[in-house]
N, C-alpha and C positions, 0 to 999 in steps of 0.2 A: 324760204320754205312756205309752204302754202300748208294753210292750217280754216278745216275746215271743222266748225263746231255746231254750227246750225245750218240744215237746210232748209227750204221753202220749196216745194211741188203745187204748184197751182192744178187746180183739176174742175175741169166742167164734165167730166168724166165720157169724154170720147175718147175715139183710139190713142188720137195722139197724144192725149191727155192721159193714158194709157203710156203709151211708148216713152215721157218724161219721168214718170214715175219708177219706170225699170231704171233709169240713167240718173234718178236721184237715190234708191234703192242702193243701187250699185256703189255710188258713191257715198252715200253714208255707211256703208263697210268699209269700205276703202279706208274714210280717215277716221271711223267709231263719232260720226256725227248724230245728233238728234234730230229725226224726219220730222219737218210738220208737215203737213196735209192739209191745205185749203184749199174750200167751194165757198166762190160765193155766190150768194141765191139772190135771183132779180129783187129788186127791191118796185114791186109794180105801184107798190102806194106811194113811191118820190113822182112816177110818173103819171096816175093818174087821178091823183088829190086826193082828201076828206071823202071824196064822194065815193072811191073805191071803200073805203075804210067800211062807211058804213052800210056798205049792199055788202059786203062778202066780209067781214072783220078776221073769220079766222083762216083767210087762204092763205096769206102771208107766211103762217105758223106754220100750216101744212106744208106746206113748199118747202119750210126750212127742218122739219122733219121729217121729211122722207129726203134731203140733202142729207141729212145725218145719217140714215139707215146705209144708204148707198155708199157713203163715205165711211162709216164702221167696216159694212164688207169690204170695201176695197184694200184698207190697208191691214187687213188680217196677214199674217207673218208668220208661217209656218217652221223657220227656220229652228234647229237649235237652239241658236244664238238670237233670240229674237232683237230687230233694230229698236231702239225708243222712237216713238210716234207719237207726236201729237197731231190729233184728227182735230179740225176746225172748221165750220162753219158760219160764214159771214153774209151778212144781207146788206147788197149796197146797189145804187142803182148805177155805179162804174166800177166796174170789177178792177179795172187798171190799177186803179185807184186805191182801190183796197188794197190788194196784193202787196203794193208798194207803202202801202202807211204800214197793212200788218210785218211788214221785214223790216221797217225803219223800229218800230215800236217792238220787236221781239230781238234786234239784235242779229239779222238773217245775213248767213255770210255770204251765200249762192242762193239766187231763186232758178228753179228749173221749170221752164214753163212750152207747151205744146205750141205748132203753131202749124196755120192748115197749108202755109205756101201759096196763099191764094195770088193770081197776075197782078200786075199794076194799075190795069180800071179799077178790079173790084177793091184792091187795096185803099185806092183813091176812096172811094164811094163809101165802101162798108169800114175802112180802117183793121186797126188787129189791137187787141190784147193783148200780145206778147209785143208787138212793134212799141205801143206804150209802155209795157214794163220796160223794155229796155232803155227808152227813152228818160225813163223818169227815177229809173233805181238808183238808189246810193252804192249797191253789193253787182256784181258780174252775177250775169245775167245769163243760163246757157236754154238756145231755144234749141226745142228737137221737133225734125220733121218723123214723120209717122206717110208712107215708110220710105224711109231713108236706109243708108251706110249705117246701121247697128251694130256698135263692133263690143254692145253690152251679150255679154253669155251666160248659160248656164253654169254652175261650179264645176257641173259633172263634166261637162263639156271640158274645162280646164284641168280636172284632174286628170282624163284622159289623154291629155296631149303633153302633158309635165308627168309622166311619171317618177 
């Protein structure tokens, strides 16, 4: 039996970042999981030293508060039955990285994460975020293309066809 108690939804909040969400959504109805909701936010001061820090000190912040604001709207849940969520926001200069310490360290049984499908050069070249979660998670790993085969639905939609 498959027993699902935590999920993980990684989000940079594009589509397909978008379209994971419906598919961990979906699934923490499914088996009454708790959603958490991670963004992580660049971390520009790993990459650009002390010197960043002190020409702009509170961009950092800013960056990581309007991740919140965005990340409060998105997992808004109108439902009834509303899902438990935890929204989170992390600042790290490898998102990969994060993703997978924050599901080792919270216990995450599935992380659901976007992925853009990009060819084999750019793969080469630019790498992916979701090819490293997979690579480096302890928990299955489910990537969703955006748009792909969605075989996540409306309710309505299912109640209409089960009468």
């Amino acid at each position: 039996m498959i027993a699902l108690k935590r999920i993980l939804i990684a989000t940079d909040f594009s589509e397909t970042a978008d379209a994971a969400l419906r598919y961990g959504r979906a699934l923490a109805r499914n088996f009454g999981a708790t959603l958490h909701v991670l963004h992580v936010a660049d971390d520009m001061s790993a990459r650009m030293g002390d010197t960043f820090l002190a020409v702009m000190p509170q961009l950092v912040a800013d960056v990581a508060k309007e991740a919140r604001r965005r990340l409060d709207e998105l997992v808004v849940d109108n439902d009834p039955n509303p899902l438990t969520v935890v929204p989170v926001v992390a600042t790290a200069s490898a998102p990969a990285a994060a993703i997978v310490d924050y599901a080792n360290d919270n216990k995450i049984d599935l992380i659901v994460v976007g992925t853009q499908g990009r060819g084999a050069v750019a793969q080469l070249l630019m790498g992916s975020v979701a090819e490293r979660v997979v690579r480096t998670a302890r928990c299955p790993v489910l990537t969703v293309r955006h748009p792909a085969r969605d075989f996540v639905t409306a309710d309505v939609t299912i109640a209409k066809a089960h009468p």
